[in-house]
C-alpha positions, 0 to 999 in steps of 0.5 A, a space after each residue: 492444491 496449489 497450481 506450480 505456478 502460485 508455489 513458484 510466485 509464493 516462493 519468489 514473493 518471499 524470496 524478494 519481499 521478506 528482508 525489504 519487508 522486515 526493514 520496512 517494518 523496523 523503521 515503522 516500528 521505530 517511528 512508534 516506539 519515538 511517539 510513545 517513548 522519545 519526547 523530543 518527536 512529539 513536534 513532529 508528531 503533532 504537526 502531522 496529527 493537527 494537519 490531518 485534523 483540521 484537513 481530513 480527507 483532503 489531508 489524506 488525497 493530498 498526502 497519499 497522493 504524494 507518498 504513494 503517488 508523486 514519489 514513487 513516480 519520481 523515482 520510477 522517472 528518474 530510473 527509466 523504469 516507466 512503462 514505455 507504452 504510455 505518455 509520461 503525463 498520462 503516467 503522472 497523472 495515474 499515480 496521482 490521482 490513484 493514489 490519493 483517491 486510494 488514500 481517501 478510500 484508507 481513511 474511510 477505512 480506518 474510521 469504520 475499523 475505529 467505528 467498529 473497534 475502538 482505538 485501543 491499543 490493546 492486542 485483542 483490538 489490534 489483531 482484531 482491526 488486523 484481521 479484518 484489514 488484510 484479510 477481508 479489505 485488503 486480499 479482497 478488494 485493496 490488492 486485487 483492485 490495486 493489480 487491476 488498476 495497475 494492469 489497466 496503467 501497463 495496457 495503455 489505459 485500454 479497457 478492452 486490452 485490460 479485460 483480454 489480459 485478466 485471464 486464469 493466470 492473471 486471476 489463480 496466479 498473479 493476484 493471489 501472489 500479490 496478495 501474499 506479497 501485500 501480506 508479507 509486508 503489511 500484516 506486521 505494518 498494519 498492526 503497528 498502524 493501528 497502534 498509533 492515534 487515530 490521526 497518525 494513523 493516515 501519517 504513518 500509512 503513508 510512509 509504508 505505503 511510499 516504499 511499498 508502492 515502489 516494491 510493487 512497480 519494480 516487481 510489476 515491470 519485472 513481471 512484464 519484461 519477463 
């Protein structure tokens, strides 16, 4: 049975995620429904998928970095919202280099799940890559891994300090609401993910990832004042 304390964090994931989550996967919608039905985007659409073609992983570090990084950093920044407990350049620097190795991890990703299963975009196929994407990459590694690493940004970078604070609450409790917040927001995104061409796929990732990053660092830091 559920402890209190995860049914109380399940129930603030959905009270504070669901309508910025929904708004999210609108406008993602939207961007699919402009490749597929709005010939006036395809411009656009074909400048990003030859980026990723002709730069692959290096599009992805890169692009990540900056969607999921660099801006998100900016905002945190510019809102005074930064942990205080760390150098501004070492923060920087954090979300950087994270998130563009997170990318290039995204992109691996992807290219087994279109190993695995095709790019159709039927529905069997896109549950199918769904399925495996948030509930075996993403709720046991993507999450949890983010979590951590986020816990290790907010200690300092200490890694003894990071290790005391992964406790029973932190490990039944705080990870387990993230990945149910992370569900919340990129089960339906994901599944729009998917049914874009492979070289969009990365494209469209970033644009999610941009606004959830932000969501997941507002909800950490007001996590950590409380």
């Amino acid at each position: 049975m559920l402890s209190i304390e995860l049914k109380k964090a399940i129930s603030h994931a959905f009270k504070h995620n669901l309508k910025p989550a929904l708004t999210l996967q609108f406008f993602a919608l939207m961007m699919v429904l402009s490749y597929f039905y709005v010939p006036s985007s395809q411009a656009a659409f074909s400048f990003f998928s030859d980026l990723k073609q002709e730069y692959g992983f290096s599009y992805a570090f890169v692009s990540t970095s900056i969607f999921g990084g660099l801006v998100p950093f900016c905002y945190l920044f510019l809102t005074k919202q930064l942990s205080e407990k760390n150098t501004v350049i070492w923060l920087f620097l954090f979300y950087l280099i994270f998130w563009g190795i997170k990318g290039v991890e995204v992109d691996v990703f992807y290219r087994f799940q279109g190993q695995w299963f095709g790019y159709a975009n039927d529905w069997q196929t896109i549950v199918t890559k769904t399925s495996v994407d948030q509930f075996i990459y993403s709720a046991l590694w993507a999450a949890p891994s983010i979590t951590i690493s986020y816990l290790w940004m907010e200690n300092n970078f200490n890694f003894s300090q990071t290790i005391k604070a992964i406790d029973r609450k932190f490990i039944f409790v705080t990870i387990p609401s993230i990945v149910i917040s992370n569900w919340i927001v990129w089960i339906p995104a994901v599944s729009i993910v998917y049914l874009m061409p492979a070289d969009l796929q990365i494209p469209l990732f970033n644009l999610i990832l941009c606004f959830w990053v932000l969501m997941l660092a507002v909800l950490n830091k007001k996590a950590e004042q409380s």
